[in-house]
Each structure stands twice: as C-alpha cells, then as structure tokens.
C-alpha positions, 0 to 999 in steps of 0.5 A: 580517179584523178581529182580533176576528172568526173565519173561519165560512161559514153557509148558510140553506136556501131557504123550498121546502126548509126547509117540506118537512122542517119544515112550518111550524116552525123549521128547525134550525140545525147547527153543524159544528166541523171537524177540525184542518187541515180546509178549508170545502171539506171541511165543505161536504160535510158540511153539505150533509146537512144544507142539503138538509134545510132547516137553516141550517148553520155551518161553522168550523174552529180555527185549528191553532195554538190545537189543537196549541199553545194547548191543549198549553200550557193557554191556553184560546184556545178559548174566546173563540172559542166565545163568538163562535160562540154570539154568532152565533146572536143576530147572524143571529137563530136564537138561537130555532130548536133548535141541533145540533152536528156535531163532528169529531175532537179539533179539534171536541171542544176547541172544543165543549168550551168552547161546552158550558161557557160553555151550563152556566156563562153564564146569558144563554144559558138560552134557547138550545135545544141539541137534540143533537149528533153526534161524529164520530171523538172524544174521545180522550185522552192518545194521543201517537201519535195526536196525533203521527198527526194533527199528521203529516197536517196539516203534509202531504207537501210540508214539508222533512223536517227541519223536519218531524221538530223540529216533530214531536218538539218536539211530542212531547216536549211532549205526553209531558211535559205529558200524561202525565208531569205529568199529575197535576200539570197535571190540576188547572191545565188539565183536557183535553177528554176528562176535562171533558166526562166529569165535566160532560157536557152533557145533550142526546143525543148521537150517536157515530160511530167506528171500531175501525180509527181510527189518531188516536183509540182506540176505546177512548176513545170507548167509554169516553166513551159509557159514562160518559155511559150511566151518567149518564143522558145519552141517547146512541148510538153505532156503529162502522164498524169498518173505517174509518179517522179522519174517513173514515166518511162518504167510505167510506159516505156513505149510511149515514152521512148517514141515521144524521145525518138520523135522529138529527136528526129524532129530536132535533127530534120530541123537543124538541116533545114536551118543549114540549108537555108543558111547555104541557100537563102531564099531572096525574095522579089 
C-alpha cells in the first residue's frame, strides 16, 4: 500500500435493493469510523444495516498509533486522514448523495472530529450534504481509567505481562500529566476531541447511543455532550441501554439496535428532501 493511501472497504448496494428503499432518489452513503483496534470484520457487521438498506457504505478504522499516541501528544495526524476520507467521495463519485456517519467509540470520535472541522472550515466542500450521524459509545473526556481500559483491550490477552504493564503505565502517566495535570496549559495548544466538538458542533442531527454500564466512556460525558448540543439548537436524541457494556449494544440487542439506525436514517433522508423542496418552493407568506 502506497503511503499516501489509507486502508477503507466500501461496498455499493445492488440497483434491486438501492430502488426498494430509495425509490428513484440517491441512496445514502454511511461512513462508519471504527473503534480503536477494531477489525473490518467487526465494522461488516455494522454496515450490513445499512448495505441491506441499499446504501453505499464505508468502512475505516485509525491506525492505533494516531488514537493513542498521536493525539496523546497533540499531533493532528488525524486530520490528513480525514481529508483522504472526504477526498473519497469525489473519487467514487457520491460526493452529490446525502452523507451520514456512524461513529464508534473515541477512535471514531477523534477521526470525525477532524472531518466535521475540515466540513466547517474548507469551503470546497460546501456541496457535500451531510444529513446526519449516529455516535455509538462516545465522546468521553478526560477518563484515565477508561483510556487505560480501553488501551488494555486492544493490546489482548497474548502480550508479555511486563511489556504489558510499562506500555500501560507509560501511557498513563502520559495521559495524567498531559490531560489533567496540564490541562489548563495544553487546552490551548491541542483542544481534545470532546471539548472541540462541544464549542464548534456540527449542525446536522444527531443520534447518541450509550450505556450507563459503560467501563471506557462515562455516561456522564455523553449526556453532558447531548445536553450542550440541546442547548444550541442542534437537533439530537439519544438512549441508554442501560445494562450494556462498551461498543456492545448492537451484540446484546441487535434488533433494537439496527431499527433505532434505520430509523434515524430514514428520517434524516426525509428531512434533507424536505429542506430542498422548500428551498425550490419557498412558501411566501400574506
């Protein structure tokens, strides 16, 4: 692989599935951000909601490096990558279709931080309708025991137990120091995730699925994120499965799970057309 490309699947839905659900317009293309150290296999299962809907999905995961190194030490990697992820749409030619994100976890949320920046900031892409997203398990902020939670799961059960604890308290350490102790100081030089996306939000609905069970993100975060996007007008919803544990709502309720994604989708889609009818037929009032 060459080293300016990135590592993404995509999959276009076939022309009987995409005119069932679509009937004639453009089907919707999702792009799911996975969670850090997750595998495609893992984000297939994911996207087959939405392939069996007649959307054209993508699929990427960040590199771990850039989610628990490069953005530790506020190097924005992330957002070269973000730009190649745009960059997508115009080389498959969907940059015209409603675009909606699914995001997982931190990992996602960093990643997709930096694509709705480059949205806000980068006018080329004004034409680009994002008409929603779903936040699966995310944003939390400033969690050293989540982080190290999260960082402990990815490096897996089969890594030498020594070289397990200095990466987990170097990590630590680093986080601590960086996140909390200097936090004051290094707000201003690299805001994280969770405090950019609550000043700057992006505008599009939005959809948040948690769980108060959760051992890597508190509940507390994302309820606090809902809340501030409530109190600037950005539309949002959210629930909490109460009982499920990080990134695991869709494995312990699959049903429910895929019809609160379809849902929100559909009704994203309906209100994207609706937006554009009034825009070709205003309505003059007397």
């Amino acid at each position: 692989m060459a080293e300016n490309e990135i590592d993404y699947n995509i999959v276009f839905p076939d022309a009987v599935t995409s005119e069932t659900h679509w009937r004639g317009t453009k089907e919707p293309v999702v792009i799911l951000l996975g969670w850090a150290g997750s595998k495609d296999k893992h984000l297939s299962k994911y996207s087959s909601i939405y392939n069996e809907q007649g959307c054209v999905t993508i699929r990427y995961t960040a590199p771990l490096k850039t989610v628990f190194i490069s953005e530790t030490f506020g190097y924005k990697e992330l957002s070269s990558i973000a730009l190649k992820l745009v960059e997508l749409l115009y080389d498959y030619e969907v940059e015209n279709s409603p675009i909606f994100f699914h995001i997982f976890s931190n990992g996602g949320f960093m990643l997709y931080r930096y694509i709705v920046e480059l949205l806000q900031s980068d006018k080329q892409f004004n034409s680009l309708h994002v008409i929603g997203a779903v936040v699966d398990s995310a944003p939390g902020s400033g969690n050293v025991r989540g982080a190290l939670r999260a960082l402990t799961t990815v490096l897996g059960p089969n890594i030498n137990w020594v070289l397990r604890f200095i990466l987990l308290a170097l990590f630590a350490v680093t986080v601590f120091l960086l996140r909390v102790v200097m936090y004051p100081v290094t707000k201003y030089i690299h805001k994280n995730h969770y405090d950019t996306l609550r000043e700057k939000p992006a505008t599009w609905p939005q959809l948040y699925l948690y769980s108060r069970a959760d051992q890597v993100i508190r509940y507390m975060d994302i309820e606090l994120m809902v809340e501030t996007l409530k109190q600037k007008g950005v539309p949002v919803d959210s629930f909490d499965f109460e009982s499920t544990s990080h990134v695991s709502h869709f494995r312990d309720f699959p049903e429910q799970y895929t019809q609160r994604c379809r849902s929100f989708l559909v009704a994203c889609v309906k209100d994207l057309h609706g937006t554009e009818t009034k825009k070709r037929h205003p309505v003059h009032k007397l």
